[in-house]
C-alpha positions, 0 to 999 in steps of 0.5 A: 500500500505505501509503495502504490502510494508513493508511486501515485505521488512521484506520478502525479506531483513531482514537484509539489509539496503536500496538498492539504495541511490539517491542524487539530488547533487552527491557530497552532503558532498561537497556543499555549503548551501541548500537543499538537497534530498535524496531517499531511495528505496528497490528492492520491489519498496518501497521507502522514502524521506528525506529532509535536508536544510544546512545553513552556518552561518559566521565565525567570525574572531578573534584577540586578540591585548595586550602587552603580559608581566608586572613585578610582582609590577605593578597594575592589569589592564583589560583585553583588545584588543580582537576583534570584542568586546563582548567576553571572557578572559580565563587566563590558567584554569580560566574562564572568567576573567575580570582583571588580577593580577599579585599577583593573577596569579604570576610570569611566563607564563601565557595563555591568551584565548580571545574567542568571539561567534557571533549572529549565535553561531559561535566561534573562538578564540585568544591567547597569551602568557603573562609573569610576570616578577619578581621584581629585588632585590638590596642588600646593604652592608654598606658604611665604615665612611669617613673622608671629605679629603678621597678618592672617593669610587666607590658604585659599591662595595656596592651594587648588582646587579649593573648596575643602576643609583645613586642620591644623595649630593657627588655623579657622576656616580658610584662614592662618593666623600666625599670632595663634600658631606661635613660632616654630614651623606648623603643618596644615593639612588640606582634605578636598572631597569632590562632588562624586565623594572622591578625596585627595590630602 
């Protein structure tokens, strides 16, 4: 019987596909999870089946939670806050990444990836994007020699950037008196933080 029917097929469709397409679901690129049948047939009569089973598997949802900026001194830390626990940290081209250095990774923006896949072969992902920020530079020019009767000088003069906070014997705000300070030579310690939080001494 297979062999009539193939010989009414190669005799009469050479070139054609199959004649008629019948679905157990009108619509089977449409449905959910399942079985579905699918007859094949041609005019001779000739037919075949297929089945196919469909299975959804669950999407994951991922989060990934983690300050998203550092200035370039601070340490290395490790990589955290991506959610459910389990997955994999890409930074930019690197994969699988543990632990991200500043020194390694240098200042910029830098794309972080958290990219978990559940028991069922399901992915998805997470992103931010995280910026090391330089460290700011104080330059200094040196004070002039007081005498202890000479006028305040204002440190602003001395230093820059400006804006940060003096300490030291002689010193109130921004300013040196040396009528306070004594003789002798005095350190002033100059802490300038940026607006990013990034410090220089």
């Amino acid at each position: 019987w297979m062999a009539s029917c193939l010989q009414k097929y190669l005799q009469y469709y050479p070139n054609n596909g199959y004649d008629t397409y019948t679905w157990n679901t009108q619509t089977p690129n449409s449905v959910g999870a399942g079985v579905y049948t699918l007859i094949v047939s041609y005019a001779s009569g000739c037919y075949d089946t297929a089945v196919m089973t469909i299975t959804n598997r669950q999407q994951p949802v991922v989060t990934l939670n983690m300050k998203s900026e550092m200035c370039y001194t601070e340490p290395a830390f490790e990589l955290t806050g991506g959610m459910p626990a389990g997955g994999v940290y890409n930074v930019g081209d690197s994969l699988d990444v543990d632990t991200f250095n500043a020194v390694l990774f240098g200042i910029g923006t830098h794309h972080i990836t958290y990219i978990y896949t559940n028991a069922s072969g399901c992915t998805d992902s997470a992103s931010i994007d995280f910026t090391v920020h330089p460290q700011p530079q104080i330059t200094t020019l040196k004070a002039p020699d007081l005498c202890t009767g000479s006028d305040a000088i204002d440190l602003d003069d001395y230093v820059s950037p400006t804006g940060g906070v003096y300490s030291g014997v002689g010193v109130s705000q921004h300013f040196y008196y040396p009528s306070l300070a004594g003789a002798g030579d005095d350190t002033i310690t100059y802490l300038y933080t940026d607006i990013h939080g990034c410090m220089d001494t």
